[in-house]
N, C-alpha and C positions, 0 to 999 in steps of 0.2 A: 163744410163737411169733408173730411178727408174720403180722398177715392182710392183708387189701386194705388198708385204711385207709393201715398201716402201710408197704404197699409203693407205694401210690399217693403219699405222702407224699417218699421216697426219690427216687421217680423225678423229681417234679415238684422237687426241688429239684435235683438233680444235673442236669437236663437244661443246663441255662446252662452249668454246669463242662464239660461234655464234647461236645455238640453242633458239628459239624464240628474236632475237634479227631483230629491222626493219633496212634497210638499209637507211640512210640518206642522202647521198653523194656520187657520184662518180666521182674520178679523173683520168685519164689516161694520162700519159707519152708524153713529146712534141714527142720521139721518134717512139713512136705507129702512133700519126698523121700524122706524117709526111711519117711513111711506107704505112698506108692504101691511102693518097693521092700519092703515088708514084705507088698505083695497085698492091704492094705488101700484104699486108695486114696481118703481124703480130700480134700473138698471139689472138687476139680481130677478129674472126672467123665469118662468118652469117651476120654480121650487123655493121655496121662503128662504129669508137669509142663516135662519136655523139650520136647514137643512145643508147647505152649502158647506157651514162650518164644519158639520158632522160628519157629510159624507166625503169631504177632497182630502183631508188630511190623510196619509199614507201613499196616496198616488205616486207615481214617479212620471216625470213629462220623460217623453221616448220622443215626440217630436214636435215640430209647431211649423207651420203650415200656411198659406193663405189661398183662398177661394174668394174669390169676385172683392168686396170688401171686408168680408170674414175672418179671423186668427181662427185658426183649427191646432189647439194645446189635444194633443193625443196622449192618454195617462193607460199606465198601468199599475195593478195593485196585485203580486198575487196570477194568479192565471185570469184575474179580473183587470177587463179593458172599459174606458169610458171617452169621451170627448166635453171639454171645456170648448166653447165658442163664444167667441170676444169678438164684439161691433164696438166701435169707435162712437160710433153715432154721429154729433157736429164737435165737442167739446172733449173727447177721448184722450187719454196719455197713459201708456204704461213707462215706470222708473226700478228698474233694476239698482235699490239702494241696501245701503248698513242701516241707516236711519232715513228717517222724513225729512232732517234737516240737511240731508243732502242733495233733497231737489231746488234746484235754483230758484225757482220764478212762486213769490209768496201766493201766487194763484191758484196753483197747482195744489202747492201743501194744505191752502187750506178746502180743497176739495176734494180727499182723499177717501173713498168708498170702500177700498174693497184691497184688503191687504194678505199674501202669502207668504209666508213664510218660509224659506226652502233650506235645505241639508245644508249647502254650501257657506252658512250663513247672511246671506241678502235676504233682505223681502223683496219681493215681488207686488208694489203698489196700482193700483190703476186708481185714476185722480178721472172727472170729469164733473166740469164747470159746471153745465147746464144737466145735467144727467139723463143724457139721451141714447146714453151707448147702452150694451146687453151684456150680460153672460151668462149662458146658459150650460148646463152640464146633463149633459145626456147618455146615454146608454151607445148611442150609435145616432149616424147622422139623420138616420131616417126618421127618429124619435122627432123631427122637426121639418116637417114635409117640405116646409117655404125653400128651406135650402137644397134640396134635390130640384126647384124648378129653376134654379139659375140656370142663368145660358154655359153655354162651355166659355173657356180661356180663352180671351181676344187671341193669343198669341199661334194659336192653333187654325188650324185649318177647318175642324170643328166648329170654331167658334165663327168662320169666313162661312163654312156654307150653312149654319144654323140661321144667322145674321138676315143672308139673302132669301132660307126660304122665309124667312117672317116676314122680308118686305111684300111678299106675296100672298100673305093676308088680309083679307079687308079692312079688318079691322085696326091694322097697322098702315096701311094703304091710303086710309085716309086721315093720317094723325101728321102731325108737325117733324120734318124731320129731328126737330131736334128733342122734342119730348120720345120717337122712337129710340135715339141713339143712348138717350137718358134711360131706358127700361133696362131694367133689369135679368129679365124674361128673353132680351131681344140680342145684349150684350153686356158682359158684365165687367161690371168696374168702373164704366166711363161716367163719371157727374156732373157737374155743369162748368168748372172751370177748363175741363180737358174737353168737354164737348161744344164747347163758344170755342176755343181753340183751332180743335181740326175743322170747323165749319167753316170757322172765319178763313184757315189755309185752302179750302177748296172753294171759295167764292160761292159759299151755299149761304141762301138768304136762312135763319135757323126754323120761320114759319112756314117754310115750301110744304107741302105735302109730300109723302115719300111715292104716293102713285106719278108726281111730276116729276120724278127723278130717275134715269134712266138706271140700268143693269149696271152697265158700266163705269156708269159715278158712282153709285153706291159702293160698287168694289173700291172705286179709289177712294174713295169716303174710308172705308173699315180699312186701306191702307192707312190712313193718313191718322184715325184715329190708333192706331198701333202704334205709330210715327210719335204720336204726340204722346200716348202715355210710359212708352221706352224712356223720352228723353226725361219724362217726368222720373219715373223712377232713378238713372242717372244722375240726375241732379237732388235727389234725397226728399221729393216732392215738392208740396208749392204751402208754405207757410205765410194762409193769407193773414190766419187772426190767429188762431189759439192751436193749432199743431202743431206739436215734438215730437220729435223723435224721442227713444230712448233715453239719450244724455242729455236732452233737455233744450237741445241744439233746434238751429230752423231750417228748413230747405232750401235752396236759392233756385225753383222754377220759375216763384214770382215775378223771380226779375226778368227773365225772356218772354212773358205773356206777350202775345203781340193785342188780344182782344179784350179779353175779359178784364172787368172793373176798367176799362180805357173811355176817355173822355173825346179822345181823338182818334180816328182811324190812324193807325201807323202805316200805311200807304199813300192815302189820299190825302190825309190831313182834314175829312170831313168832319163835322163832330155825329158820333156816335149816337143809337139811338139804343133805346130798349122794351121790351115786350115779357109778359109773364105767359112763359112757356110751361107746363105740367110742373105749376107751382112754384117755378125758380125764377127768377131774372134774368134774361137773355139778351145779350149786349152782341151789338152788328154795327156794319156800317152798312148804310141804307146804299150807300153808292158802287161798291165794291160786290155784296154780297145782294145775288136776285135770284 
C-alpha cells in the first residue's frame, strides 16, 4: 500500500499536470456502475458515479495537496469552492495522459476507473488494480469527519508532541509498538514498510509494548521515523509491487530497505523472523531487535 513517501511523490509530480486547469469531462468505468448499483460502491465514495459526472465538470483545480496518505484536489467553480480527495488505497495510480495508450504497463490501462478530462487537453486517468483507493468530493474537509482525526505532519513539531502525548494513553500504552506507529490517529503517513524500517534502525523488537519504552526512545523512534520517510520521499518512494508514480516510472527506496520483506538480517546475518502486527506482516530480526 503506498504511504506518504509514495503519495508525497504522486502529488509533487502531477501538481504541474493539473494546477489551474478546469475539469471538462467525466468518465467512470462500466465496472464502477455496475458495483455502486450492486450497493457495493467502489472506489467513487459519498455520492454515486452519476453524481460525480455531473457535479466536477466546470471545476477548476487551484491546488493539490497531500495530508497523511490523502491527495487534497482544491476546486473552484464560480465563487463556488469544493474538495476532490483521492486515496491510493494498495493498487492506486494517477496518469496525466493525451490517450490510454499512453500509459505504459497493460495493467494499469486495463484498470482504468475514473477519467477527467481537463482544458489543457490531457485526461487526468486514475487506474487501480484491485479497487481499494476512494474519491470523494466534498463541500469541505469537514463533510468527512475521518479526516480531521489524523494526527498532525510527522514533520512538525506538532506531530512530535501529539505523537508523545498518545504514548501516554492506556490504551496505546499497552498496544505493540509497532501497530502504535502504524495508527493513524497517533502519526500519520507511516505503514508498514517505513515502520519495519525505522524499528529495525532503532533496535526496537516491533511487539514491545509502547509502556516498555522509555520517553526518550520514543522521541528517537519519531526522529528516526522522520528519518526514514524523508529519504523515502527523496528517492521517489519504494515500488514494491504495483506503485507509480505519474509517468509511470518506479521508486528506488526498495533497494536501501535494510528490513522489510528481508530474509536475512543485514547486520547479523540472522535469518529473519515474522509476526502479524495490527493486521500486517512484521519482519525483525529476533537478535538485533529486543
Amino acid at each position: 500500500m503506498p504511504e506518504l513517501p509514495e503519495v508525497e511523490g504522486v502529488v509533487e509530480s502531477l501538481r504541474p499536470f493539473v494546477i489551474d486547469q478546469t475539469i471538462e469531462e467525466v468518465e467512470v468505468s462500466k465496472q464502477l456502475l455496475v458495483s455502486h448499483e450492486a450497493g457495493k460502491a467502489a472506489i467513487i465514495k459519498g455520492c454515486s458515479p452519476e453524481e460525480l459526472i455531473r457535479e466536477l465538470p466546470g471545476y477548476r483545480i487551484t491546488a493539490l495537496t497531500r495530508k497523511s496518505k490523502y491527495m487534497y484536489f482544491a476546486l473552484q467553480r464560480k465563487n463556488e469552492e469544493a474538495l476532490l480527495v483521492g486515496h491510493l488505497g494498495m493498487t492506486g495510480a494517477w496518469f496525466p495522459v493525451e490517450t490510454e495508450e499512453a500509459i505504459q504497463e497493460d495493467k494499469f490501462r486495463k484498470h482504468i476507473h475514473v477519467k477527467l478530462r481537463l482544458s489543457g487537453g490531457y485526461w487526468l486517468i486514475y487506474s487501480d488494480i484491485r479497487r481499494f483507493g476512494e474519491l470523494r468530493l466534498l463541500q469541505q474537509e469537514a463533510d468527512y469527519p475521518p479526516l480531521l482525526q489524523m494526527a498532525p505532519e510527522p514533520f512538525t513539531e506538532e506531530g512530535r508532541q501529539h505523537y508523545l502525548s498518545m504514548s501516554e494513553i492506556a490504551k496505546y500504552r499497552n498496544k505493540p509498538v509497532k501497530g502504535f506507529i502504524m495508527d493513524g490517529h497517533v502519526l500519520s503517513g507511516c505503514g508498514n514498510i517505513y515502520a519495519t524500517e525505522a524499528l529495525f534502525r532503532m533496535k526496537i523488537h516491533p511487539n514491545r509494548k509502547v509502556a516498555r519504552i522509555s520517553k526518550s526512545r520514543l522521541n528517537a523512534l519519531y526522529d528516526t521515523i522522520v528519518d526514514v520517510l524523508n529519504e523515502g520521499i527523496a528517492r521517489g518512494g519504494s515500488s514494491i509491487s504495483d506503485y507509480r508514480n505519474v509517468n509511470g516510472g518506479a521508486g528506488s527506496m526498495q533497494h536501501f530497505l535494510q528490513m522489510y520483506g528481508k530474509k536475512m538480517c543485514s547486520t547479523c546475518l540472522t535469518e529473519t523472523k515474522q509476526l502479524i502486527i495490527a493486521g500486517r506482516t512484521s519482519t525483525y530480526c529476533p537478535k538485533c531487535q529486543r
